[in-house]
N, C-alpha and C positions, 0 to 999 in steps of 0.2 A: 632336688630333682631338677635335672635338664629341660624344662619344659619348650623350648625350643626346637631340641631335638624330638622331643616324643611327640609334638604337633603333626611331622608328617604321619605318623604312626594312629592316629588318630582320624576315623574317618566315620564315626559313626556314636552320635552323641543324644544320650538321652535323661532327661529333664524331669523328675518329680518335680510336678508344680504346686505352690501351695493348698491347704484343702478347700480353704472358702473362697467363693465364686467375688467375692470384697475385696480379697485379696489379690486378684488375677493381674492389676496394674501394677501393684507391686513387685512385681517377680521382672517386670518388661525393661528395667534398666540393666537388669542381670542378662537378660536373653537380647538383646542389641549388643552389650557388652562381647557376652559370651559367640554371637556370631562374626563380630568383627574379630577377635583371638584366634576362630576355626574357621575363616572363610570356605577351605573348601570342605566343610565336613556336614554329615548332612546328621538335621537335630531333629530329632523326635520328642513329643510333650506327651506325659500324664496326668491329664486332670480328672475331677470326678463327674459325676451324671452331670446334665446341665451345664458346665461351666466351656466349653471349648468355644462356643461362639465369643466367649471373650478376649482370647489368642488367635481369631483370625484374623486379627488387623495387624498382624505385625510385618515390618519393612521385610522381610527375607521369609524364603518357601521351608516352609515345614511341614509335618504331618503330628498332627493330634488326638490322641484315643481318649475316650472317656471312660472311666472306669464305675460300673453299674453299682447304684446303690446297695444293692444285694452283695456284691463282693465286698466286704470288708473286713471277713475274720483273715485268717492267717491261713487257714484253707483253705478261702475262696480265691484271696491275693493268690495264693498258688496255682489257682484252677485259672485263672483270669490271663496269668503272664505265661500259663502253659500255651493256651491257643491262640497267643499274640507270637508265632511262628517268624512274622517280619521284621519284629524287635529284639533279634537274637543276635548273638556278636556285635554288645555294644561295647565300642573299646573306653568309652568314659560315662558313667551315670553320674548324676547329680542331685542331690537330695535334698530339695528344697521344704520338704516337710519337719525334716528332724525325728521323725516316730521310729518305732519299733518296724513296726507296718511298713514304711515307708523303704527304711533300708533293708529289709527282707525280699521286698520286692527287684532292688536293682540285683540282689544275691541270686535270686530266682533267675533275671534274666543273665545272668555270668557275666555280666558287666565285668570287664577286665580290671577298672579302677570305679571304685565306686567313694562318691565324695561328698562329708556331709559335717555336722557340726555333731561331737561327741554327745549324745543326751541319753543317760543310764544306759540300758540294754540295747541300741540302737549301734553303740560301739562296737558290739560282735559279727557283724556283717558290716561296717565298713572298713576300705583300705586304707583309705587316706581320712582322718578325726581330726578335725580342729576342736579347739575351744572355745564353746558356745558361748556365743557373747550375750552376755543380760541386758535390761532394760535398753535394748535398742529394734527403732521399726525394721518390720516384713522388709522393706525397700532395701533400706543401710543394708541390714543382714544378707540376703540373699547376695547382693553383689560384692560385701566382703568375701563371702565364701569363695565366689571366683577369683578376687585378688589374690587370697592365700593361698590361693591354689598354683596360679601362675606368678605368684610374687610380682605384680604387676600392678598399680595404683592408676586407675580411673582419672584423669585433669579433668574435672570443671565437666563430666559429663552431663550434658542435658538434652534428653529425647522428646521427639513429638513426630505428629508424623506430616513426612509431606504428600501434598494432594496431588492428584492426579487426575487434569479437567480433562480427560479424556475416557476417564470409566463412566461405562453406562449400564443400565439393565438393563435387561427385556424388557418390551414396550406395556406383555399383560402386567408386570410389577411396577410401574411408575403409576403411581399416583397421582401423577400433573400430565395431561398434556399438550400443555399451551407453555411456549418453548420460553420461557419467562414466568412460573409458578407466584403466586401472592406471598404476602408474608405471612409466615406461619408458624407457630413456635409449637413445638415436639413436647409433651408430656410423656415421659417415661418410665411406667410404674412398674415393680415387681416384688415379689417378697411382701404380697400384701395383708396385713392385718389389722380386724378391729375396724371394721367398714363403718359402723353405725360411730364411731366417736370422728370421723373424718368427714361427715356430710356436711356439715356447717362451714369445716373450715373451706372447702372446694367453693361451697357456696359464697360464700366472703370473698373467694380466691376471682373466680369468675363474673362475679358481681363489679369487680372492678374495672373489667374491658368491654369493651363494645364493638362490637363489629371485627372481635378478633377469629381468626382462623386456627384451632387445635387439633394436634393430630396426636391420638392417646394409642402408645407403642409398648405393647406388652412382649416380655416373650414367653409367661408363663400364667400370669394369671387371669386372661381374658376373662372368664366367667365371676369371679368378684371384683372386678373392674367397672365389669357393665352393670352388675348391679349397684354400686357404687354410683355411679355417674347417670341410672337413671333416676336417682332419688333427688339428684342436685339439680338445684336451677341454675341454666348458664344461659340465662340472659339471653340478650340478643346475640351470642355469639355460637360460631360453628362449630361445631366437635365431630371428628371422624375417629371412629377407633380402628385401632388394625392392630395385628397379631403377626408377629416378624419372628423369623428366627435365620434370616439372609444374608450374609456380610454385606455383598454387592447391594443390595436394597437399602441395608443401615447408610451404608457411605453415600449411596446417591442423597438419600434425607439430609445428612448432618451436611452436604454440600451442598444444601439448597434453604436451609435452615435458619431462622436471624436467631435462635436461642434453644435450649432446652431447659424444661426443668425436671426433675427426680425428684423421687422419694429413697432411690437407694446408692450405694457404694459404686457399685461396678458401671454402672449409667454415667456415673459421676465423673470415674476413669476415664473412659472410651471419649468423654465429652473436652475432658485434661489434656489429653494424649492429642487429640485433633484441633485443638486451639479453639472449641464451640465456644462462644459465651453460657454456661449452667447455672443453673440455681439448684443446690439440695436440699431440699425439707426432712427435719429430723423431729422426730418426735419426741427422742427420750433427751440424755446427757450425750453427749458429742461422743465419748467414751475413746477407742484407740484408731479416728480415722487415720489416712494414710496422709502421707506430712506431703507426698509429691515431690520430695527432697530433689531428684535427678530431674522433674521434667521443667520444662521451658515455662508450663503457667501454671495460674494457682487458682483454685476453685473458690466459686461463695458459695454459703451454707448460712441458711437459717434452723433454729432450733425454736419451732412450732408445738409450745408446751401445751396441755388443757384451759389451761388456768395461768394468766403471768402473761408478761413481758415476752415477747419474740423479740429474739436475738441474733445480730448477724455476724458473721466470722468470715473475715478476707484476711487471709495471710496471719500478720501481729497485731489485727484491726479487731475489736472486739465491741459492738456497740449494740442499746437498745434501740425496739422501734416499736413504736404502739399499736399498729392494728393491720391487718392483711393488703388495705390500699398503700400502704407506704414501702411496702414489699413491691407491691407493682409497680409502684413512681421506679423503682430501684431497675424491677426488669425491664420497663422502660427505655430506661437512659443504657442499660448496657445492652440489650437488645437491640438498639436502634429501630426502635417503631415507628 
């Protein structure tokens, strides 16, 4: 394929994203990629319930639907992309899921070219099938799929985003304001479970600062958050909660921000992508995070088991630490307190 010549022909480009809201940073070296290839073509994203606020940070203007938990049979995908009216003559889909489901769906909307990696029955709705590459991460994948596509090999790409000190919010949304905010480090929870085995460790966690400022930033789970947090003691230190689902609000925090720390995946992202200093607390086995291959920095992560040794992970760095204050010496010194 000419794909040079078929670029001008191409003016309307739409994006199965992957399904887990974990996954959402991973897809982002594919979709910087893939807008620098179409500059002028205008991209459309599908993600599912919940996950679009994690595709608003991206460098260039797009439009993102979410697709309702209830839509998921083969039916309802049909009823969902019937009265998605504005997503109709797309001359290229992309199928960054791989499912059955997923490539039915670009068939549905008549995506002219529709482009995906071969997986069983998924092959019959699409035009253009590569071969599904094994054991390799969400990241790699997804942005192979656009090399083969355009026969075109990625140099040395690595994404982040740059800032912008001239965004602001609305004055009722700012949090601070006294034109010069305190230090403050952003706790990030969501996806939360198993409240009653995490009161000690918060407590431990908090026990270690003094006179610190926390701003506890849900976007889903307010109601076992707060009960979570009033069962812990934090010391003499301040805890604000808020309940966010803003892009502009998120950026103004993570710009005003000396750290965050998380409990989950996509926090983790958002926090990668913007250069924040993070910390993720994991509860179980690391299992298959995201390697961060394309972007500019690399995350820490502690692995906060019941019982055991906590353990930290930076990059090929792999070390123990004994107890919750030694976690804090850590956020600390990276935080800049």
């Amino acid at each position: 394929m000419d794909v040079e010549k078929n670029e001008q022909n191409i003016r309307k480009i739409l994006v199965k994203c992957p399904p887990h809201l974990e996954d959402s940073f991973n897809a982002y070296p594919f979709l910087v990629a893939l807008n620098e290839e179409f500059p002028y073509a205008e991209i459309n994203l599908i993600c599912e319930e919940n996950c679009s606020l994690a595709y608003s940070f991206l460098p260039f203007r797009t439009r993102v639907f979410e697709r309702p938990l209830k839509k998921k049979s083969l039916i309802q995908t049909h009823h969902f992309c019937a009265n998605l009216n504005e997503l109709f003559n797309i001359d290229l889909y992309f199928d960054l899921e791989n499912t059955f489901n997923s490539s039915f769906m670009g068939f549905n909307f008549r995506a002219r070219e529709r482009v995906g990696f071969g997986v069983k029955w998924n092959k019959l709705f699409l035009t253009k099938k590569y071969l599904h590459p094994e054991n390799m991460s969400i990241e790699k994948k997804c942005l192979k799929l656009l090399q083969q596509y355009t026969g075109k090999i990625e140099q040395e790409l690595k994404i982040h985003h740059v800032r912008d000190e001239g965004q602001q919010v609305e004055k009722n949304k700012q949090l601070f304001q006294e034109k010069e905010p305190p230090k403050f480090i952003m706790i990030m929870l969501d996806n939360f479970q198993n409240v009653s085995s995490q009161i000690q460790m918060w407590t431990n966690f908090f026990d270690s600062f003094q006179n610190q400022k926390f701003i506890i930033w849900t976007q889903l789970d307010e109601e076992l958050i707060s009960e979570l947090f009033s069962k812990v003691d934090l010391g003499g230190n301040n805890l604000y909660m808020h309940k966010g689902s803003d892009s502009k609000e998120l950026v103004y925090l993570l710009n005003k921000v000396q750290g965050v720390v998380s409990n989950n995946v996509w926090s983790e992202g958002l926090c990668n992508y913007f250069g924040i200093n993070s910390v993720l607390f994991l509860y179980d086995q690391l299992g298959n995070l995201p390697e961060y291959f394309y972007f500019l920095f690399k995350p820490h992560r502690f692995l906060v088991p019941k019982n055991g040794m906590i353990k930290y992970f930076f990059a090929d760095e792999e070390k123990e630490i004994g107890e919750m204050n030694q976690v804090v010496d850590h956020i600390y010194f990276n935080f800049k307190l």
